[in-house]
C-alpha positions, -999 to +999 in steps of 0.1 A: +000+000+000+015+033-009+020+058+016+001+093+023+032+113+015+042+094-016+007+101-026+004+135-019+038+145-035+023+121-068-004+144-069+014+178-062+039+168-091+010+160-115-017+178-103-011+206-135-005+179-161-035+157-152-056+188-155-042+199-192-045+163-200-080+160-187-091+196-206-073+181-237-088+151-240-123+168-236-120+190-261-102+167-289-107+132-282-139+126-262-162+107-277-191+124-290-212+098-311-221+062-305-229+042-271-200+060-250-191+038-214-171+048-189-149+033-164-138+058-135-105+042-114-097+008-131-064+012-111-042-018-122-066-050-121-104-036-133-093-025-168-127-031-185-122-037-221-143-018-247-144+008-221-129+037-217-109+033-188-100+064-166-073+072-137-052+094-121-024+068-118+000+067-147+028+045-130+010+012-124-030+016-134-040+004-168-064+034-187-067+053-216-075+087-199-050+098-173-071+123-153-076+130-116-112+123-109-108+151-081-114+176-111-136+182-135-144+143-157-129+152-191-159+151-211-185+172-225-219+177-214-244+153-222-219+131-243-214+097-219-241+068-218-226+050-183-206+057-159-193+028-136-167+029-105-160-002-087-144+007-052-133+044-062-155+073-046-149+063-011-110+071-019-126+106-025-128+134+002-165+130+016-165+168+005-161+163-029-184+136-034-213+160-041-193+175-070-181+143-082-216+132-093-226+164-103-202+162-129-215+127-139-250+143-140-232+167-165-218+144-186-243+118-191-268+116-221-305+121-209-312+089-196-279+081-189-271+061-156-246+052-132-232+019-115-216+024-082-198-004-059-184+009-026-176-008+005-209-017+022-212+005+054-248-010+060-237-045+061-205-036+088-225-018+109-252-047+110-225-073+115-202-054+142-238-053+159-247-091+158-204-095+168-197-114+135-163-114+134-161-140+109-179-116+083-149-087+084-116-097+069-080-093+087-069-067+057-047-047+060-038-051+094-043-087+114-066-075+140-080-102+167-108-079+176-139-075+159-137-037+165-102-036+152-116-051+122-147-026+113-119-001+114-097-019+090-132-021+067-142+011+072-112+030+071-087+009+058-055+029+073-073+065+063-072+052+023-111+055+026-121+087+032-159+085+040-187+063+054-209+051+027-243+036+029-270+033+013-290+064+021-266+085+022-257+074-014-292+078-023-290+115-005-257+125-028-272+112-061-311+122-058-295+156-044-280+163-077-309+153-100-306+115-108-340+095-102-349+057-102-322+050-075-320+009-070-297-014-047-284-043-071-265-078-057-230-071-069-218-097-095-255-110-100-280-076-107-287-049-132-309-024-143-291-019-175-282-050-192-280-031-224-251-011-212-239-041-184-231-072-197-216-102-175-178-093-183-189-064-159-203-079-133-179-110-133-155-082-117-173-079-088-174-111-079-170-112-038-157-151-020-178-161-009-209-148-020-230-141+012-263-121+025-246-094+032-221-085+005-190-066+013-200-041-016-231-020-018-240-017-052-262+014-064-278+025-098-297+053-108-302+072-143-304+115-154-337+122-161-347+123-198-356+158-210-387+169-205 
């Protein structure tokens, strides 16, 4: 795991090219016809093919947009038919979240929607509660303690930035205009099989699969114009 100063100093050192990039790729390469899908932080083992594949790391992560998704999403309005993150946003600063799917709303076609996988806040609350210890992993750090363990979940040595459940996922997206907003099984569940097919969801396949999944999976679509 890379540390918080190695980080930060990545992102001070390329915080000026990642923006030009992102601006140039908007206005000369973004896609502007045909089904247009998009995958936000493949980092270096989700590279979706057929997708375009979108991240701020240009050392190890596999993409074909090098952009950081702190910014401004590098392209134009109304122009993208799906957006997908698997295990991104809650590496996001829990103020920015708000902007960050505003600028999906911007960018997405009129009945455009998104797929969202985070790490499933309901489902460690509910298990810390029952004492499940055999539900929370022992990664990163080998805790004995089921407490110990909700914080390695939850927090994951301070990469996560946020708490994210459910309704407050259903808060962020509805606050910004998106409608129709659905919990889906990761690996098995859909709304838009047209846009996700199985090589999608075979990603997010979780061992073993259980009742409570560690991922909470949202989708929800922009509104089409009235």
């Amino acid at each position: 795991m890379i540390s918080h100063n190695t980080r930060a100093l990545y992102y001070i050192i390329f915080n000026i090219p990642m923006k030009l990039n992102g601006v140039l790729y908007r206005v000369f390469r973004a896609p502007r016809k045909g089904v247009v899908r998009v995958h936000l932080g493949p980092g270096r083992r989700k590279y979706i093919n057929k997708w375009i594949n979108v991240d701020a790391n240009i050392l190890t992560a596999k993409c074909e947009v090098w952009a950081d998704l702190r910014n401004k999403l590098p392209f134009p309005d109304q122009s993208v038919d799906i957006f997908y993150s698997h295990h991104m946003i809650e590496h996001l600063p829990d103020y920015l979240l708000s902007f960050h799917f505003r600028e999906m709303f911007r960018c997405l076609k009129p009945s455009g929607c998104i797929r969202i996988a985070v790490p499933n806040g309901d489902a460690a609350i509910q298990k810390f509660i029952e004492g499940d210890i055999e539900w929370f992993g022992d990664w990163p750090d080998n805790h004995r303690s089921i407490g110990g363990r909700l914080v390695n979940f939850l927090l994951c040595r301070n990469e996560h930035m946020t708490i994210l459940t459910f309704s407050y996922l259903q808060e962020l997206v509805e606050n910004v205009g998106f409608v129709c907003v659905m919990k889906c099984r990761p690996h098995f569940e859909t709304n838009f099989p047209d846009l996700i097919d199985q090589h999608v969801l075979d990603t997010e396949i979780e061992k073993p699969c259980r009742e409570f999944p560690n991922t909470l999976v949202i989708e929800c679509k922009k509104p089409q114009l009235k």
